[in-house]
C-alpha positions, 0 to 999 in steps of 0.5 A: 335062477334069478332068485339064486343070484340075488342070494349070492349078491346078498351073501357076497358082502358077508364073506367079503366081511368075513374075509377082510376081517380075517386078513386084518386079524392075521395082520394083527398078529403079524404085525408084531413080528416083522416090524423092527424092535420099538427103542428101548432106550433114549439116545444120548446127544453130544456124545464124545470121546477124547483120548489121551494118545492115539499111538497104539497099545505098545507104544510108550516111548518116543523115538529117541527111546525115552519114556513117555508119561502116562496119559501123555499124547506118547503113551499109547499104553497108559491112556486116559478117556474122557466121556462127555454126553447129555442126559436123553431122558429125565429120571433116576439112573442108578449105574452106568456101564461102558462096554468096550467093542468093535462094533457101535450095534448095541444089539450086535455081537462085541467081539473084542479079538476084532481090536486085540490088545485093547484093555480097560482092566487097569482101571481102578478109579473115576478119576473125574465125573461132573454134573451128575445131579444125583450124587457121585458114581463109584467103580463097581468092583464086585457085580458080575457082569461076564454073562449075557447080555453084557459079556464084560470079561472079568471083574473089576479091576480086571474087566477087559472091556467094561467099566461098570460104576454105580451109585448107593442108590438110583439119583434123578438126573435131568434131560439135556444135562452135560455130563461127564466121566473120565479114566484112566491116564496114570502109572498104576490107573490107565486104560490100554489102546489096541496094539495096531495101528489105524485101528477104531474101536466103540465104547457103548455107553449105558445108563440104567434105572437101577443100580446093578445094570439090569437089561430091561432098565435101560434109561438112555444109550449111545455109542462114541468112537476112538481110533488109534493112528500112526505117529509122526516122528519129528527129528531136528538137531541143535548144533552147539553155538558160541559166537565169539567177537573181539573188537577195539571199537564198540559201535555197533548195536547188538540188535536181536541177533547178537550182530558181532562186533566189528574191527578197525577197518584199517590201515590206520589204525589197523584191524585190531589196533588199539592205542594206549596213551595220548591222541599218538599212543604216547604215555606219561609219567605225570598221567595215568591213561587207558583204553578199552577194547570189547567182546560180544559173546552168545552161546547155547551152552547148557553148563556155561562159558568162560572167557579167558585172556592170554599174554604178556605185558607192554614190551619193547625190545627186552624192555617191559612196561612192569604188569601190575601181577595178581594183586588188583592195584589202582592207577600209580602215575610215575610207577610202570603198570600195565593191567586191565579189567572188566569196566562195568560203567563204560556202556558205549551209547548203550552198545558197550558193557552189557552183561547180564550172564556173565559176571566178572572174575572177583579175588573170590572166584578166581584161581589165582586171587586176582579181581577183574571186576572193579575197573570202572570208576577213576584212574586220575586223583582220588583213583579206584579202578583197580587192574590186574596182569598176570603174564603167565596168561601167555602159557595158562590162559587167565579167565576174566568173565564166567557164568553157569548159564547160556547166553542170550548176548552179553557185551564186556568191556575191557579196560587197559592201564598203562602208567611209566616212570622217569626210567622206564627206557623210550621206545615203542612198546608192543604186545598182544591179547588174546580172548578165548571163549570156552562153552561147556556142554 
């Protein structure tokens, strides 16, 4: 028995042996099998997508109903993408494909009904590629690509949900190089978002050794990641503006907001009062006086604005200080005249005449041949202002200033001119003016 026993223990390593060898053979041939599939492909880095809108595939306007521009952030329909990645790895590529799916899985399922709408078949071009060292890409429109393992439906242009471009032949590229492609964003050239909201979808990207996108020459691969989303729509409104001031005194400064000009605070003189003539309003028929008033004028209108002026000449009673008329005339001491015009030299300490605007109401311009924009300069010897009146102003306001353009703030200052004659009768002599301001929009 003994002897038996020690021949089992002799033959119990042996089969120990033969039994361990057997398991690490089995393993051998397991092993294989269940372990997950060795990378095929290097991983891009710094993989970007950056899309031109992120509205969904139906929108192409903004919520007022006008059209928005293609590959603007409003079109959701026109869109451009703009790929960005590093080279993984160093050596030649010959095509590169996207393919368009709901999932980021390269060895997953591309169901494209899962992001309904999107479209890549308006593709017709790279409309930008940078910093590929072995020479441009074009789009590949004739390599069929519809069956495994890629399921690019159509061709292109036409593929639903690839873009497939190639080169001549393979060109080497270097690893940690930033490359770049973009599409689409044009009329006739754009790539089309799903048509749901909040809706992501993936583009895998592949790059290839050869240049008809075989699966085993696989070089490098990513994936990036866009989404659609609601938009906001922003609504304010812009009212029509025209401030309009008129004052016989001109000291106060426009500041940044176009402050309007203040009146006479009364009684003496009262608000709106204006004298013409010595220090007592007293005329003279040896000397010529004047007198300015002004207006301060801002408006948003987009055609323009007009400022007009409305009545009758100087009167007492049923006396009256003769108007100078249509004709623009210079100062005559000893002649009645009562007229007016723009004073373009008068500045106020810097807060009276200011346009920039506006301009003044030449014979040229106006509708009955009259000149308001030369009353500055003398009124004495020599003189050179000129004045006009036109008392039909009473019934048809008579336009002085008008221009095409809004205005930021423009300040006009209105010179007055009052002469007599040894007949003109005495006594008080009175009357109004009226400034109109009319915006077109």
């Amino acid at each position: 028995m003994r002897r038996n026993n020690l021949k089992s223990i002799r033959t119990l390593p042996k089969r120990l042996f033969a039994l361990l060898a057997a398991m690490v053979l089995l393993f051998g041939i397991v092993i294989p099998v269940i372990l997950p599939k060795s990378a095929d492909a290097a991983q891009l880095q710094s993989r970007q997508l950056k899309i031109s809108s992120s509205a969904n595939g139906t929108v192409t306007t903004n919520i007022s109903g006008v059209a928005a521009a293609p590959g603007s952030g409003g079109n959701g329909q026109k869109t451009r993408e703009d790929f960005s990645f590093k080279i993984a790895t160093s050596g030649n590529v010959g095509s590169v494909l996207i393919q368009f799916c709901d999932d980021p899985i390269k060895d997953d399922p591309c169901v494209m009904t899962n992001i309904a709408g999107f479209s890549a078949a308006n593709v017709s071009s790279i409309v930008g590629q940078t910093n590929w060292g072995g020479g441009a890409f074009s789009l590949d429109t004739s390599t069929v690509l519809t069956g495994a393992p890629w399921s690019c439906a159509g061709s292109s242009p036409g593929r639903t949900n690839c873009i497939a471009i190639n080169r001549g032949s393979p060109g080497a590229e270097t690893a940690s190089t930033a490359v770049t492609l973009a599409f689409g964003g044009g009329a006739t050239d754009y790539i089309t978002n799903p048509t749901t909201d909040n809706k992501p979808f993936f583009a895998r990207i592949y790059t290839f050794s050869d240049t008809a996108y075989t699966a085993a020459n696989i070089v490098d691969y990513g994936t990036v990641v866009g989404s659609t989303a609601q938009q906001i729509d922003i609504t304010s409104k812009v009212k029509e503006v025209l401030n309009f001031s008129v004052s016989p005194i001109a000291t106060q400064a426009p500041g940044s907001t176009c402050t309007p000009l203040t009146d006479n605070a009364g009684p003496t003189p009262a608000p709106g009062s204006l004298l013409l003539g010595d220090t007592n309003g007293v005329l003279s028929f040896t000397q010529a006086y004047d007198a300015h008033s002004y207006f301060r004028l801002s408006t948003n209108t987009n055609f323009g604005v007009s400022v007009y002026y409305s009545g009758d000449t100087l009167k007492n009673g049923s006396n009256a200080i003769a108007a100078v008329g249509t004709t623009a005339a210079v100062s005559a001491p000893n002649t009645p005249q009562f007229g007016l015009g723009i004073d373009n030299s008068d500045t106020q300490g810097g807060n009276g005449y200011s346009f920039s605007s506006l301009a003044a109401i030449t014979n040229a311009t106006s509708p009955n041949g009259t000149d308001y924009s030369n009353a500055a300069g003398s009124i004495a010897a020599s003189p050179v202002a000129k004045f006009g009146f036109n008392t039909s102003s009473v019934t048809t306001p008579e336009i002085i200033a008008t221009t095409l353009n809004p205005v930021a703030c423009d300040t006009g200052s209105i010179r007055y001119l009052g002469n007599i004659s040894t007949a003109t009768p005495a006594g008080i002599y009175t009357t109004t003016i009226t400034y109109i301001a009319t915006g077109k929009y």
